[in-house]
N, C-alpha and C positions, 0 to 999 in steps of 0.2 A: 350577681354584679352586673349592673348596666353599662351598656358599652355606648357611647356618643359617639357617632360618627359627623365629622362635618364637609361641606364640598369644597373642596378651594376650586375657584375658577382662573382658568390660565387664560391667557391672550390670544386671541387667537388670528393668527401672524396673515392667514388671504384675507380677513375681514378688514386689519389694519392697509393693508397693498389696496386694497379696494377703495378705502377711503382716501388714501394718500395720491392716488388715481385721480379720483374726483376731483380733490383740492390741486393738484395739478393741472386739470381741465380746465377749470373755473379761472384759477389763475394766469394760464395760457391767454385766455378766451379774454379776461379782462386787460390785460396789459396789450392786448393788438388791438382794442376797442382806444385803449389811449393814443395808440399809433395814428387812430383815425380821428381822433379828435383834436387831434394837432394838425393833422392835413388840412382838416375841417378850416382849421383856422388859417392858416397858411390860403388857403384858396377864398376865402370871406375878407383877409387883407388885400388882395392880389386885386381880386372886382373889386372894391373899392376905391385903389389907388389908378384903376384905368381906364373905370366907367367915371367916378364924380370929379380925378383932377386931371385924367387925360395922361400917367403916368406910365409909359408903357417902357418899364427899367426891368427886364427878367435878370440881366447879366448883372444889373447893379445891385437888385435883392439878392440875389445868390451873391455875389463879391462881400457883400454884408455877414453872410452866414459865414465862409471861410473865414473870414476875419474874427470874428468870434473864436471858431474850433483853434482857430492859430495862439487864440492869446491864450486861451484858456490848456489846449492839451498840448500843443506843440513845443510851449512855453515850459509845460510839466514835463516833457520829455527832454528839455536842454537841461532841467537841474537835478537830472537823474542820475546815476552813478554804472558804470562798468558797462556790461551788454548791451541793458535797457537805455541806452544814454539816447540822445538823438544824434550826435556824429556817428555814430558805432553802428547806429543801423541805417543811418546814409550810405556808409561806408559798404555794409552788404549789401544793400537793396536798393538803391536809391532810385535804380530806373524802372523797377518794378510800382513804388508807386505813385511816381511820375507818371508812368501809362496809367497806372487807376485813378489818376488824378484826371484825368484829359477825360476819362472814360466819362466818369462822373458830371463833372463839366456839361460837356457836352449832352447827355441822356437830360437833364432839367432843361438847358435850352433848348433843343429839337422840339419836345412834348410842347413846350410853353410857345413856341411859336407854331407850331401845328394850330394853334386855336385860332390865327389869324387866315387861313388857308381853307379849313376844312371845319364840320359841321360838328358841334359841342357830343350827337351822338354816335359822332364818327370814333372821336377821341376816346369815347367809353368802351365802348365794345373794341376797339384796336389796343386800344393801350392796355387789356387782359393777355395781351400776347406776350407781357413778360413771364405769364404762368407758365404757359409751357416752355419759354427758353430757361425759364429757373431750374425746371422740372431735368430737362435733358441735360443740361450743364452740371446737374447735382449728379446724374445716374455717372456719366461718362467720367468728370473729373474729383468729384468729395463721394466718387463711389456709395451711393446713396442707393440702397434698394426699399422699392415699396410693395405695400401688400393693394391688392384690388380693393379692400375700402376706402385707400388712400386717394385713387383713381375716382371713386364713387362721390366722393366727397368735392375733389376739384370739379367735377363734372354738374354738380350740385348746386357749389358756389357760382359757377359761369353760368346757369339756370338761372339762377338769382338775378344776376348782372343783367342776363336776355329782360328780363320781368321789369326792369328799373329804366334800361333802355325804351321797351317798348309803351313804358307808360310816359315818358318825354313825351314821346309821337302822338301820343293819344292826346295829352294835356297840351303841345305845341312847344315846349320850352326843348326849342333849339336854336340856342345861340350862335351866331359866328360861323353865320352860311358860307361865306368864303368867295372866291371867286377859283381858285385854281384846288377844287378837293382831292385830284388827286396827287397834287404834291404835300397837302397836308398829313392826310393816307399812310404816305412813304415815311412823312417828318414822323409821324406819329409808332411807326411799326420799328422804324430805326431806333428813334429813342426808347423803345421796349424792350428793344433786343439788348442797349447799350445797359439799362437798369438792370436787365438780366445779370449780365457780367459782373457790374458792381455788386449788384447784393450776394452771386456768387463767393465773391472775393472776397466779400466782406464778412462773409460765414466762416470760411477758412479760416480768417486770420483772427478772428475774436474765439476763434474755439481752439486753436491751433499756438497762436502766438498772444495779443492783447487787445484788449478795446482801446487800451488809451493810445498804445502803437497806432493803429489803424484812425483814430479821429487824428492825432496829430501829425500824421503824414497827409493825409485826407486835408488839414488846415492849412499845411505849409502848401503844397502844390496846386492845390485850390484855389487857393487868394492869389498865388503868384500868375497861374494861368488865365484866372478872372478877372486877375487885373489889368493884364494884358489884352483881353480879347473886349475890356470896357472899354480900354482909352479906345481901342481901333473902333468899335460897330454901336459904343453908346452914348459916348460925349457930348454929342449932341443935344440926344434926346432929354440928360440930364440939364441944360442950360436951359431946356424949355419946361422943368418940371417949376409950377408956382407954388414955391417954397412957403409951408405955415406950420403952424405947430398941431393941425390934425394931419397935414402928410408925415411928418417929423413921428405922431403916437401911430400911425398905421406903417408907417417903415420900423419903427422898434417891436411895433406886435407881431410883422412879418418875420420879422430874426428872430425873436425868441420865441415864437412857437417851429419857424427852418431847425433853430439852435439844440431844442426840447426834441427836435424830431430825429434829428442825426447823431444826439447823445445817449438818445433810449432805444432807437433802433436797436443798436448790438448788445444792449442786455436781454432783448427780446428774443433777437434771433440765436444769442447763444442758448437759449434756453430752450427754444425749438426748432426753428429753422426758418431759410429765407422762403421759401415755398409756404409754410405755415405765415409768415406776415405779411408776403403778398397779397394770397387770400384773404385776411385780415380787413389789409388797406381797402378790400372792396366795398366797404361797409363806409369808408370818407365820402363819396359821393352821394348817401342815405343823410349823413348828420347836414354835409353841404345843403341838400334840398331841405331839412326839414327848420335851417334856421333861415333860408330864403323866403319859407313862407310866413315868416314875419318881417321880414329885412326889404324882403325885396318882391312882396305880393307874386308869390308862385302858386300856380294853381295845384292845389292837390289831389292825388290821386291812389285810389285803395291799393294798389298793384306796385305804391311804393312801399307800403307795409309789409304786404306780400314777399316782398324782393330783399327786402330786409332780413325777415326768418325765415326765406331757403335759403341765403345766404350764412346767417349764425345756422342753420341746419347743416351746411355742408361742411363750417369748421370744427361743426362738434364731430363729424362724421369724419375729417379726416385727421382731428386731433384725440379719436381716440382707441388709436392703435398707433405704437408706435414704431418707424421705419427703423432699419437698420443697416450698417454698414458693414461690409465683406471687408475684410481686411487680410494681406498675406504678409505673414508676420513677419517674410525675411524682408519686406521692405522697411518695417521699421528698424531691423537689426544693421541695414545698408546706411540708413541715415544715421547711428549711432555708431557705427564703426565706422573710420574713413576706409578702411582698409577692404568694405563690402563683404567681410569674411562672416557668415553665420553660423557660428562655432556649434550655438548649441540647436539647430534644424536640421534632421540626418538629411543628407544628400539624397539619400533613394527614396522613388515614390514621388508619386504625382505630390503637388503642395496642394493643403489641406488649409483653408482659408478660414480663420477665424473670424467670429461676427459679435457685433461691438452694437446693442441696442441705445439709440439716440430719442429723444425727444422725451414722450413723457416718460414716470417712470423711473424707478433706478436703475442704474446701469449695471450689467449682468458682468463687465471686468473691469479694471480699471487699467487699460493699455497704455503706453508712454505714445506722448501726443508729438507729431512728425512737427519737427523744427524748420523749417527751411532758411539757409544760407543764401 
């Protein structure tokens, strides 16, 4: 009697974690390339409304974008129901983000008036210093721990940024020599440190609480603050802009690609983190130049190429391992009990901090996410 044996083949579960790896990389890597293509644009509107019609409105393009995030999510959040409402979370929060409003604010105006003070490669290489206040504000307050590729990696990307700078120097394209650089300097490391903050906050609370919370408090205190700091230090400058209908198509392409930029932000960053799309955004300053040298006859230069792929070299290098966070569990048992009482953590014995992998990756628990009141 012949016996047939046959082989079934089973799954097999590191080779699928391996690819699901990938396709997270890949995905990561393209979605903060979108991030940059939107700055891209946002910065090809900006030179054009202040080099061909002399329109130098930073408060009233930003006032423009708020107004947007207002109609669209603020708007979403007044025809909400129960907690999610937007009384309800004025009612708890309201001067928390009132100060992230101001923060905000303020960090686009500083950088965008730095360009009238100090040198276009001052701006680049300064305005990298929101990396490391990302970095330190993530360790100390969203308890963020990383591993030394993650370090390898920023150190990588900022390699890259040296490479794109110094080919400016080489080719001459430095714009906006300035008269006082080292007030620009200052504009420009303040508004670094301010972006820091926001995109901190802004991590938190798209991973913690919601995106559409966070655009639409973001809309409401935005427009009110921007509207206020237009009429005082813009008005003016607005009666002398010569109103036509390509300033009118380059002020709508400026809010809708600001609009695109601050409504995909936080699906980005929930999905990795503010440190990983900062790094990202370095790659805006590569697409900037490479459509100038059609737009606006830029001279080019190999060591932008270059500056390009140590820079995608260093987000694949620091997107693929991913950090994680130290967590001690009686702190979320404190937010969920008002009474602070951790029934079920024995008392004795040092705490034993449990760790919660974030970025790419599946998550190794699925821990309840700190509410804040």
């Amino acid at each position: 009697m012949e016996i047939v044996t046959s082989r079934v083949s089973l799954p097999n579960p590191l080779n699928d974690s391996i690819v699901f790896l990938y396709q997270e990389l890949l995905l990561s890597l393209a979605l903060g390339q979108v991030l940059s293509l939107l700055i891209c644009g946002i910065g090809l509107t900006s030179k054009y409304l202040a080099d061909d019609f002399q329109a130098n409105t930073p408060v009233f393009q930003s006032f423009l974008n708020y107004i947007l995030l207002f109609l669209v999510y603020t708007t979403t959040l007044a025809v909400r129901q129960g907690e999610e409402n937007l009384l309800a979370i004025l009612k708890r929060r309201w001067w928390k983000y009132m100060i992230l409003g101001l923060i905000d604010i303020e960090a686009n105006y500083l950088v965008i008036k730095a360009y009238q003070y100090t040198t276009l490669t001052s701006v680049q290489l300064l305005d990298c210093f929101v990396i490391p206040v990302v970095l330190l504000l993530s360790w100390f307050f969203l308890l963020v721990r990383y591993k030394a590729v993650h370090f390898i990696g920023v150190g990588v990307c900022l390699l890259g940024m040296g490479c794109m700078v110094g080919a400016d120097v080489l080719v001459g394209r430095q714009q906006g020599l300035g008269e006082h650089k080292l007030l620009g300097d200052l504009l420009v490391l303040a508004g670094a440190t301010l972006y820091g903050i926001s995109n901190v906050c802004e991590e938190f609370i798209v991973k913690n609480l919601s995106r559409v919370e966070f655009l639409g408090m973001i809309g409401l205190f935005g427009s009110f603050f921007s509207g206020i700091q237009l009429a005082i230090m813009e008005h003016k400058e607005l009666l002398k802009v010569p109103w036509d209908w390509q300033i009118g198509l380059l002020y709508i392409g400026f809010s809708a690609c600001m609009f695109g930029l601050y409504s995909f932000m936080p699906v980005v960053i929930k999905r990795t983190s503010a440190t990983a799309v900062n790094l990202s955004l370095l790659t805006a300053d590569l697409y900037s130049l490479f459509c100038g040298l059609f737009l606006f006859q830029y001279k080019f230069s190999g060591l932008y190429l270059l500056s390009f792929f140590i820079i995608v070299l260093g987000l694949i290098l620091y997107s693929s391992s991913s950090t994680y966070v130290a967590q001690d569990p009686r702190v979320y048992k404190q937010f969920r009990n008002p009474s602070g009482a951790a029934t079920d953590t024995p008392s004795a014995g040092p705490l034993e901090p449990s760790v919660t992998y974030t970025s790419l990756g599946q998550e190794t628990e699925d821990g309840p996410r700190i509410r804040v009141a």
